[in-house]
Structures are given as structure tokens and as C-alpha cells.
C-alpha positions as YAML, in Angstrom:
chain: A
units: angstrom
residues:
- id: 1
  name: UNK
  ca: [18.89, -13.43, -13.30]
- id: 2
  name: UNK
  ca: [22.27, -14.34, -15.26]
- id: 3
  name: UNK
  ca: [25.43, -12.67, -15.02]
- id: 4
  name: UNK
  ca: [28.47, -12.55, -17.73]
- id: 5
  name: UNK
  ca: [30.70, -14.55, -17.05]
- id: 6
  name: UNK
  ca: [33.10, -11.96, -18.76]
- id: 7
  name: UNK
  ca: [32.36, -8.77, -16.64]
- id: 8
  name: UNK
  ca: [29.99, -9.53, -13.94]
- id: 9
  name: UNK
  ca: [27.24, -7.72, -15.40]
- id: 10
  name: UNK
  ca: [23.50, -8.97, -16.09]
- id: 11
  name: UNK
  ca: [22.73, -10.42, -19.00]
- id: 12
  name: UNK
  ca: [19.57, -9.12, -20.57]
- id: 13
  name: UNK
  ca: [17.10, -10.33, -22.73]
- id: 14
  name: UNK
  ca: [16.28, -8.68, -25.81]
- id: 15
  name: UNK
  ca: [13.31, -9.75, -28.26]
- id: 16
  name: UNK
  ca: [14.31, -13.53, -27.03]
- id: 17
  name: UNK
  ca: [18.12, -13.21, -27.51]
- id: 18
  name: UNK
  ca: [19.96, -12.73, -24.61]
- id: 19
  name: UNK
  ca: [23.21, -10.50, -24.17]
- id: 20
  name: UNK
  ca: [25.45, -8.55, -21.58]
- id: 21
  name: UNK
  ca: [24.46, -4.91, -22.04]
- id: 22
  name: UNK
  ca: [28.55, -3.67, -20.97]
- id: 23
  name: UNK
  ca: [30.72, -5.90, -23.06]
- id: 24
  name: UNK
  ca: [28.18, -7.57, -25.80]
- id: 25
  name: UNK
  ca: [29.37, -11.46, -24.66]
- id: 26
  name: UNK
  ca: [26.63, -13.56, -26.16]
- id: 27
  name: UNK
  ca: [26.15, -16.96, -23.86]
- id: 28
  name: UNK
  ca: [25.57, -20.47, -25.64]
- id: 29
  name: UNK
  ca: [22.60, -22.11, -25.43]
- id: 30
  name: UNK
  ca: [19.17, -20.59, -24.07]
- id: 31
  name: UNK
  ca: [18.52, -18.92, -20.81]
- id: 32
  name: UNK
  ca: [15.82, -20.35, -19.36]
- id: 33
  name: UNK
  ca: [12.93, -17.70, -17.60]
- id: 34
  name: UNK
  ca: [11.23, -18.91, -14.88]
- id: 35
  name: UNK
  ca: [8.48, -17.02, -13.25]
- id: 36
  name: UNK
  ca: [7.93, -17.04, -9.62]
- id: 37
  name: UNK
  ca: [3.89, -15.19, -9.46]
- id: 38
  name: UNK
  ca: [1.35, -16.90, -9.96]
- id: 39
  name: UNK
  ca: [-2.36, -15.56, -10.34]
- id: 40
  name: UNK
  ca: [-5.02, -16.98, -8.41]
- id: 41
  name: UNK
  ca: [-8.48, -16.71, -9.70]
- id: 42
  name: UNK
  ca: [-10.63, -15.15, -7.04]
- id: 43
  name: UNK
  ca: [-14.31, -15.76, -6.33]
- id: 44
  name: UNK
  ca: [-15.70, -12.65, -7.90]
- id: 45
  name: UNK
  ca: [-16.64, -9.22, -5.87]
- id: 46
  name: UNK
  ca: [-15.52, -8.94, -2.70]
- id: 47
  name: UNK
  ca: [-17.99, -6.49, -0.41]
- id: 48
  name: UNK
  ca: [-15.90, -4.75, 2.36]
- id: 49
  name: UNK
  ca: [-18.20, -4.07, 5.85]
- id: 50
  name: UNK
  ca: [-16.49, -0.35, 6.20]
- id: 51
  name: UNK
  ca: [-17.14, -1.07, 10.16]
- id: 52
  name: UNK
  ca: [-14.93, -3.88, 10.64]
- id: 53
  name: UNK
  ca: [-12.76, -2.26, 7.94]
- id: 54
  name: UNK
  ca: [-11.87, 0.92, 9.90]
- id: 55
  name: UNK
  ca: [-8.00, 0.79, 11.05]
- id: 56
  name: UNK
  ca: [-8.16, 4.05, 13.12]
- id: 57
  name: UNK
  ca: [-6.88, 4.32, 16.42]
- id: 58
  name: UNK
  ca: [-9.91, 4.30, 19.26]
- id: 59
  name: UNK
  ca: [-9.95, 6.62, 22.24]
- id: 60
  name: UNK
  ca: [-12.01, 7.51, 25.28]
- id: 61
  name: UNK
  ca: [-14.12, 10.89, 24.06]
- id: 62
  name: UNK
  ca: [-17.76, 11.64, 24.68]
- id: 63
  name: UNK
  ca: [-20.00, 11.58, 20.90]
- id: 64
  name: UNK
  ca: [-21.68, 15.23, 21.19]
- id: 65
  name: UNK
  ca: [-24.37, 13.21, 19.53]
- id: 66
  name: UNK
  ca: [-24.94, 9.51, 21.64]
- id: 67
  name: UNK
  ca: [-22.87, 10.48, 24.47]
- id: 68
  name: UNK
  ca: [-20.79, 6.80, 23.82]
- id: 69
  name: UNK
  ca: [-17.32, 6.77, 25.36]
- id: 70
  name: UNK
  ca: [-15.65, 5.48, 22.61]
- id: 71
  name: UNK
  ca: [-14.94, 7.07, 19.09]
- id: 72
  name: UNK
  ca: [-12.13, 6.14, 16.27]
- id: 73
  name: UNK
  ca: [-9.83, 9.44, 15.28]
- id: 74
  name: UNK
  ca: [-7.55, 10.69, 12.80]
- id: 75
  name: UNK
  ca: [-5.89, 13.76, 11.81]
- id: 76
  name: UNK
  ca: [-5.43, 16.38, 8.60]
- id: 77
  name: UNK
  ca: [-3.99, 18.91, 7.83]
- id: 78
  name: UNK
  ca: [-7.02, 21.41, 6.51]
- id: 79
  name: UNK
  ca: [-5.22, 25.11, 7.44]
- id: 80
  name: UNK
  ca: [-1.83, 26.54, 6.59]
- id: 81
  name: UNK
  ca: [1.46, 24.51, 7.30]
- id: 82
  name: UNK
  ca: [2.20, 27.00, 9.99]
- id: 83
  name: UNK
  ca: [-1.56, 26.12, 11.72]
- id: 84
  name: UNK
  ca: [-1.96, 23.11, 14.01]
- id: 85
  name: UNK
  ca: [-3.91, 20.23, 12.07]
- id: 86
  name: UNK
  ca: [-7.30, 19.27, 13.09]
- id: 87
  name: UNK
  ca: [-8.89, 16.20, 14.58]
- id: 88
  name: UNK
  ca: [-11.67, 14.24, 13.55]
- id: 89
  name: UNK
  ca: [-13.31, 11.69, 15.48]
- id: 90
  name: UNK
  ca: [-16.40, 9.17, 14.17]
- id: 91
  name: UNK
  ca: [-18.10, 7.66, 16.96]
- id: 92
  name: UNK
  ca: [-18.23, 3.63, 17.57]
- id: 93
  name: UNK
  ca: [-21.69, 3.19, 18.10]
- id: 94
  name: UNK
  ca: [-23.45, 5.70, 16.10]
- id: 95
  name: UNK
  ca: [-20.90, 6.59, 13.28]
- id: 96
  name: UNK
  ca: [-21.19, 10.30, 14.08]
- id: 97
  name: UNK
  ca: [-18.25, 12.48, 13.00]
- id: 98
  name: UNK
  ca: [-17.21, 15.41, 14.51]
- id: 99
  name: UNK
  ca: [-13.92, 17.78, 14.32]
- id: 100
  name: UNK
  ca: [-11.62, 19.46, 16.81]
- id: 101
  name: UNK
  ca: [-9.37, 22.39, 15.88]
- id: 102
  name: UNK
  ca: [-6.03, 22.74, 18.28]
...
């Protein structure tokens, strides 16, 4: 980024000419553009195991279904704002999902 040396302000760059968009001062020379990204090429599709993908929190409930003590949760708001929001949980082991209203 360049800044007039006039005014303070940046310099921009219009159809490759450069020029301070507050007072119009036109600086010598070229400004040179670097770019800082750079695109890697990746390896093609990536597949994404949802199971080791989950981020949810895990707690200690009983699955209605496998009776496992362990089950990921998360919560939505499915009612009116004034209603409390409900809670889903999906079991660890058999990837059962269940809700709980409040």
C-alpha cells in the first residue's frame, strides 16, 4: 500500500495508473504490486469421515436406543423466541438422534 506523500492518503490504482484519490498527486515512476497469496494446487477430492468430523460438545446421557453413556449435543431454536430452545443429542456409538424440549 502507498501513501501521498502530499496528504497522507492512499494512493490507488486505476486501470494501471496510479493516483491519490483526495488531492490528484500523481507519483513518478511505477508502483510496484506485490502479492502475498499464493494458491496451492491440492490433490483432488477430499472425502470428510462425518464421525471424526463432528465438533459437538459430548456429555454423559443414556441413548433411548443402545443405552451408551455417551452422546454429542447441540441446541436450536425450533419454537417462538419467547419458548426455551430444544436439545438434540446423536449418540456416539450408534449415531441415534433424539430431542429434548425444556
Amino acid at each position: 500500500m502507498e501513501f501521498c506523500p502530499k496528504c497522507g492518503s492512499v494512493i490507488l490504482m486505476n486501470d494501471k495508473k496510479a493516483s491519490c484519490a483526495r488531492c490528484s498527486y500523481k507519483p513518478k515512476g511505477t508502483i510496484k504490486i506485490q502479492s502475498t497469496e499464493s494458491i496451492a494446487k491440492g490433490s483432488g477430492i477430499v472425502i470428510i469421515d462425518e464421525r471424526k468430523a463432528n465438533t459437538n460438545p459430548v456429555v454423559q446421557i443414556k441413548c433411548p436406543k443402545c443405552k451408551n453413556n455417551e452422546a454429542y449435543f447441540w441446541t436450536l431454536q425450533t419454537r417462538s423466541g419467547d419458548e426455551s430452545e430444544t436439545k438434540f443429542y446423536k449418540c456416539k456409538k450408534c449415531d441415534y438422534t433424539w430431542r429434548k424440549y425444556r
